[in-house]
N, C-alpha and C positions, 0 to 999 in steps of 0.2 A: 718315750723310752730314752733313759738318759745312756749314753755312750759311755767306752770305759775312760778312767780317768777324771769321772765324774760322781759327786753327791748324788744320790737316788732318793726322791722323798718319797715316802708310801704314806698317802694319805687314806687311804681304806685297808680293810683287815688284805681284801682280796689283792692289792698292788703287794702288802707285806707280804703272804704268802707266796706268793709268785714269785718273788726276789730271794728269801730264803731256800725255797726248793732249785731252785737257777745257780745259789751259791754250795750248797748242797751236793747238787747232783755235779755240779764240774771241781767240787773238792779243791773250792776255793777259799781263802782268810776273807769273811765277812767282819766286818769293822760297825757296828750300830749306834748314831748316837740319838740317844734318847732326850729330846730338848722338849722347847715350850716357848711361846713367843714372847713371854711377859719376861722369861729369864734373863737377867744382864749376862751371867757370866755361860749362857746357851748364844749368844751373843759374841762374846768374843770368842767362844772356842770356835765358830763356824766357818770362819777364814782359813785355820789352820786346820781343817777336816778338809778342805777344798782344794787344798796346796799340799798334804800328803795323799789328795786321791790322785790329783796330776803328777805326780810323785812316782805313784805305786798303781800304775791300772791295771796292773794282775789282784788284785784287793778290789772287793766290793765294798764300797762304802753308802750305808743306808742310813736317812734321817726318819725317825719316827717317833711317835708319840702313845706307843702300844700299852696296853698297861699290863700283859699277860706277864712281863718277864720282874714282874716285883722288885720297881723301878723305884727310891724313896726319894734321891733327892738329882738336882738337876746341872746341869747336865752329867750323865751317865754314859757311860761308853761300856758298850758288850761284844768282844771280839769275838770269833765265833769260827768252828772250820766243821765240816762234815756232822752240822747238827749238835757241839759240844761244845758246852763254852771257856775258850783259853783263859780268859783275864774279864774283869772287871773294874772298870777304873770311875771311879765318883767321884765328878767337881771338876775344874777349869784346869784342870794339871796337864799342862801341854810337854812337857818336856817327858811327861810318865806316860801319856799317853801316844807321843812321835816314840819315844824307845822300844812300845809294847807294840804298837803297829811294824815298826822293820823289824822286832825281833821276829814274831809270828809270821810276815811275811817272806822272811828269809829263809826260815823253816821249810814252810809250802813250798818256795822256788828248790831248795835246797832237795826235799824231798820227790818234786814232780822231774829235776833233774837226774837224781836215783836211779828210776823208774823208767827213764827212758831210754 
């Protein structure tokens, strides 16, 4: 079980699940990046998915290789909060994808702040 501030790999359907229903039920910004080992550019984006999780450990961040969510090219990133999905971002776009993760995770903090 990885701690927060960390990458989560889900290498079976049943680790995925488990991690979606966890990010889900605590009404958390899940962050998904959909990679592949043979991918150069699943490759460089993995450093900075690792450096915005220790960033942001209010944000789950999960690696997977799922095929349900009609994934075409790689690396994919699928942000996610309470089962819906915020953003979509396809391909090595680091700077699209750090702006979309603080934006969405601002939101979350912003809104669990609200509420309290």
């Amino acid at each position: 079980m990885a701690e927060e501030g960390q990458v989560i790999s889900c290498h079976t359907v049943e680790s995925w699940n488990e991690q979606l229903q966890k990010g889900i039920a605590a009404k958390k910004l899940i962050v998904v990046d959909f990679t592949a080992s043979w991918c150069p550019p699943c490759k460089l984006m993995s450093p900075i998915l690792s450096e915005l999780a220790k960033k942001l450990p209010a944000v789950i961040f999960l690696k997977s290789v799922a095929e349900e969510w009609a994934v075409e090219a790689m690396p994919t990133f699928v942000l996610t909060k309470e089962g819906k999905v915020l953003e979509r971002i396809v391909g090595a776009k680091k700077d699209e994808l750090q702006l979309a993760v603080e934006k969405h995770a601002t939101t979350v903090e912003n809104a669990t702040t609200a509420n309290a």
